[in-house]
C-alpha positions as CSV (number, residue, x, y, z in Angstrom):
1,X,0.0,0.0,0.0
2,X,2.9,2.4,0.0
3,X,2.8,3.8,-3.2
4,X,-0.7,5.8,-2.5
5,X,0.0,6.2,1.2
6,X,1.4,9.6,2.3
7,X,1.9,10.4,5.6
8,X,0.4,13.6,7.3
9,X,3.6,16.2,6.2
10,X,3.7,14.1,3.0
11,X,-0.1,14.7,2.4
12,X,0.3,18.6,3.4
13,X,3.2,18.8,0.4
14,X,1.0,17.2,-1.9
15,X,-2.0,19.6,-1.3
16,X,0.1,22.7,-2.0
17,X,1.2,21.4,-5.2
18,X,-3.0,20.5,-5.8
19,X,-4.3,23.5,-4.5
20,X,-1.7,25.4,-6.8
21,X,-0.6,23.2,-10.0
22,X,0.6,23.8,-12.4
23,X,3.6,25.9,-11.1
24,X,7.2,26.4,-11.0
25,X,9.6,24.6,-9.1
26,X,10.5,27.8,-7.6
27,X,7.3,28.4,-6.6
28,X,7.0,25.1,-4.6
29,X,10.1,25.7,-3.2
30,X,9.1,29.3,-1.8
31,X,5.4,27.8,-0.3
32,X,6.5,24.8,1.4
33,X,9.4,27.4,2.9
34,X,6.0,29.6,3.4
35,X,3.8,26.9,4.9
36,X,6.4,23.8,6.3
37,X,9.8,25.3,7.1
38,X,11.2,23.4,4.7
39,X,14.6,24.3,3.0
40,X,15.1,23.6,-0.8
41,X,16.6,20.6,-0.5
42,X,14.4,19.0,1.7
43,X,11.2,20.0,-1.2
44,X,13.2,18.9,-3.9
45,X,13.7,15.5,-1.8
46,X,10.0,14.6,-1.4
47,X,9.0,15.8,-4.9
48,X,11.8,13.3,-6.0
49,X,10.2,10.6,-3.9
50,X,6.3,11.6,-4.7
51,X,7.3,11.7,-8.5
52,X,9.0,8.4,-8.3
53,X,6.0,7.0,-7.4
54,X,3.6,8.3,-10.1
55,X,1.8,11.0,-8.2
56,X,3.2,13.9,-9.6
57,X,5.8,15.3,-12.4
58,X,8.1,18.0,-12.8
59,X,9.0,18.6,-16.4
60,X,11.3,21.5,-17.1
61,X,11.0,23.2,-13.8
62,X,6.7,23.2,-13.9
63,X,5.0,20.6,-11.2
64,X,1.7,19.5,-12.3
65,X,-0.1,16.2,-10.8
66,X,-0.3,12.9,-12.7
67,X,-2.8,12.1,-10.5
68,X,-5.9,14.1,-9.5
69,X,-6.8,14.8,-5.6
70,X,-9.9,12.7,-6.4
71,X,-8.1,9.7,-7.8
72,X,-5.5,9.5,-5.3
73,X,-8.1,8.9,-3.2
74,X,-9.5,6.2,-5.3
75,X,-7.0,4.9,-5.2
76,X,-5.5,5.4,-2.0
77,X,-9.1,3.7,-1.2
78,X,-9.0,0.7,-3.1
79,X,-5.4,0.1,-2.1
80,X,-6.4,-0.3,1.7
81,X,-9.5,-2.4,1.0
82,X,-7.5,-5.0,-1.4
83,X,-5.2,-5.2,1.6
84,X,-7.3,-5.0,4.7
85,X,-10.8,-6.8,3.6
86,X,-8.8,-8.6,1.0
87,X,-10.8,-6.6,-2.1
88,X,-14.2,-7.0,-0.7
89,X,-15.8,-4.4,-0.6
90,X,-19.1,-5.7,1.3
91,X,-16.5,-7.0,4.1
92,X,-15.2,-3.1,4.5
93,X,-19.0,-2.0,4.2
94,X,-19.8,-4.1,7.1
95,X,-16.8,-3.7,8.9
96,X,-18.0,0.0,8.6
97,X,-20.8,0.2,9.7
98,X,-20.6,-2.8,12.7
99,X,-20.2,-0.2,15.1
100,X,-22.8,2.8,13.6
101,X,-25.3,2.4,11.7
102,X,-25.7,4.3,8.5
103,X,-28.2,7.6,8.0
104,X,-31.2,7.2,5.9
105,X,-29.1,9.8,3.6
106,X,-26.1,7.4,3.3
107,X,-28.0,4.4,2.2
108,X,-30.0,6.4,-0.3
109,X,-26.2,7.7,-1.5
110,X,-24.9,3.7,-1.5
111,X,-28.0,2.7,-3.4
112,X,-27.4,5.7,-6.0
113,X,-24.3,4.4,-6.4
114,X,-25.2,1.1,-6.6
115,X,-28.0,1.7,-9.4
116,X,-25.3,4.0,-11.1
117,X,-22.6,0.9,-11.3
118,X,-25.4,-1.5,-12.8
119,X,-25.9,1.3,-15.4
């Protein structure tokens, strides 16, 4: 699971560059001096790592996402029910909701969804 997995100052790096993509490597490096302390090297360090991995790019000094907030999640999702309901996703549904049961407004979302995926 550790290629969509970001820990919490990992996930704070990542947002910057989503809340603010495309833009210059320069302009990373000033906002995460801005908003995480960070020095340079330490920036150019996790973008190195977070590219390496296929979440984002940096072509000719301009950072852009290859992957959207929205699917990172997905995927970050799908990652953690393959490994902890073994890709079920009826066990993580009712490991979910074993200690509180759903609103009448999340079933009706489920079911939407549901109805959606038969299509």
């Amino acid at each position: 699971m550790a290629q969509y997995k970001l820990g919490a100052v990992e996930l704070s790096f990542a947002n910057i560059i989503w809340d603010n993509e495309p833009l210059s490597s320069a302009e990373l490096v000033r906002l995460c001096a801005e908003k995480l302390s960070w020095k340079k090297s330490t920036t150019y360090t996790i973008l190195r790592r977070l590219c390496q991995r296929g979440i984002f790019q940096n072509r000719d000094g301009t950072v852009s996402s290859l992957l959207s907030r929205e699917e990172f999640s997905s995927l970050q999702s799908r990652e953690f029910i393959d490994e902890a309901f073994g890709g079920s996703l009826p066990k993580f549904i009712a490991a979910f909701t074993g200690r509180k049961a759903l609103s009448a407004e999340e079933i009706d979302e489920l079911q939407r969804l549901i109805d959606q995926s038969r299509g």
